[in-house]
Structure formats: structure tokens, C-alpha cells
C-alpha positions in Angstrom: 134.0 103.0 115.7 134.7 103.6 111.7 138.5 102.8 112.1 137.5 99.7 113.6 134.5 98.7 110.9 136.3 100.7 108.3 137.7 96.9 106.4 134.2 95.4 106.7 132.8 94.7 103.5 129.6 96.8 102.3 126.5 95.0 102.6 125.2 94.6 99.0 121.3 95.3 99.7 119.5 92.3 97.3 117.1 93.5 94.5 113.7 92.3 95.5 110.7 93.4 93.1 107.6 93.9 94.4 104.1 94.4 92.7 103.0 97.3 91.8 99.2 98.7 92.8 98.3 97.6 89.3 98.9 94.1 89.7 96.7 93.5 92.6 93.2 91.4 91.9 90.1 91.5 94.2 90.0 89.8 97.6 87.5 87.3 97.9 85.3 86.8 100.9 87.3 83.3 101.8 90.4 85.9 102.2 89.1 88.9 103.7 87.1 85.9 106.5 90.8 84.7 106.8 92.7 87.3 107.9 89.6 88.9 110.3 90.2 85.1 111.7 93.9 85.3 112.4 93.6 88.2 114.1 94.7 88.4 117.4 91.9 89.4 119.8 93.4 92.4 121.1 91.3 95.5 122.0 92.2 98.9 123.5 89.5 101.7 124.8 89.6 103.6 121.3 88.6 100.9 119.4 85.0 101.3 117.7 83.9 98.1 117.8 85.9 95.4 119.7 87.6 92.6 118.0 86.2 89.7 119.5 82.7 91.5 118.3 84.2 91.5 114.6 85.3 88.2 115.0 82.2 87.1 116.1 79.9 88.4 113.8 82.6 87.9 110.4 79.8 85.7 109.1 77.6 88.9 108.4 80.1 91.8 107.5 82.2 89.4 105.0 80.1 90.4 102.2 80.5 94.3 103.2 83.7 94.2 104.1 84.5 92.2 100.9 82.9 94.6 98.8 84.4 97.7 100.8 87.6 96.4 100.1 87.7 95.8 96.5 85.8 99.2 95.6 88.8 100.6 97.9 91.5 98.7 95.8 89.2 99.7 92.5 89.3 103.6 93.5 93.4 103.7 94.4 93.8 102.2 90.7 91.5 104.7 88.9 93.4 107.4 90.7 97.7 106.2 90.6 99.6 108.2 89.9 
């Protein structure tokens, strides 16, 4: 296998930045209603609360959840390293 690969030409591995923690701003409750949306509706016996439950009541935990989040995103930044 390496005699037969050995003249292949390395794979030059782009340079892609990505942001760091710092960079990230607060979700907003049209984003966080979003991606609960998009979810697929998939459920499993160790799930707390089932998706399609979620899904249906989005209306009443997007504040919550919206909140949850940012303090969450707030909390990681106080404490990078």
C-alpha cells in the first residue's frame, strides 16, 4: 500500500479560521424558535421530554430557553481560559 501511494501528492489541509468563544453574541428567541423547529422529531425512551412535546409547546419555553442559553454563553466567557 505505501509503495503504491508513495508518489501521491500530500494533501495540503486549507487554513480555515473559525471564531473564537469570544466573538459569539446572544441568540435571540427568533433563533433559538428556529432551530427547535428544524428539528427532526425523533425520540428514544431516555429522552425527558419528547420532541414533538418541545416542539409543540416552543411558543412557551422560547423565552426560557432563550434566556438559558445566553446566561450559558455569558458564563463560558466569564470563565475561558
Amino acid at each position: 500500500m505505501r509503495a503504491a501511494t508513495s508518489t501521491t501528492p500530500l494533501y495540503e489541509v486549507p487554513f480555515k479560521t473559525t471564531p473564537l468563544l469570544s466573538e459569539f453574541s446572544p441568540v435571540t428567541e427568533d433563533e433559538v424558535e428556529k432551530l427547535i423547529s428544524s428539528a427532526p422529531t425523533k425520540t428514544c425512551q431516555l429522552d425527558p421530554v419528547p420532541t414533538w412535546l418541545v416542539k409543540d409547546i416552543r411558543g412557551l419555553l422560547m423565552p426560557y430557553l432563550t434566556v438559558l442559553f445566553n446566561v450559558s454563553l455569558y458564563w463560558l466567557l466569564s470563565y475561558e481560559v
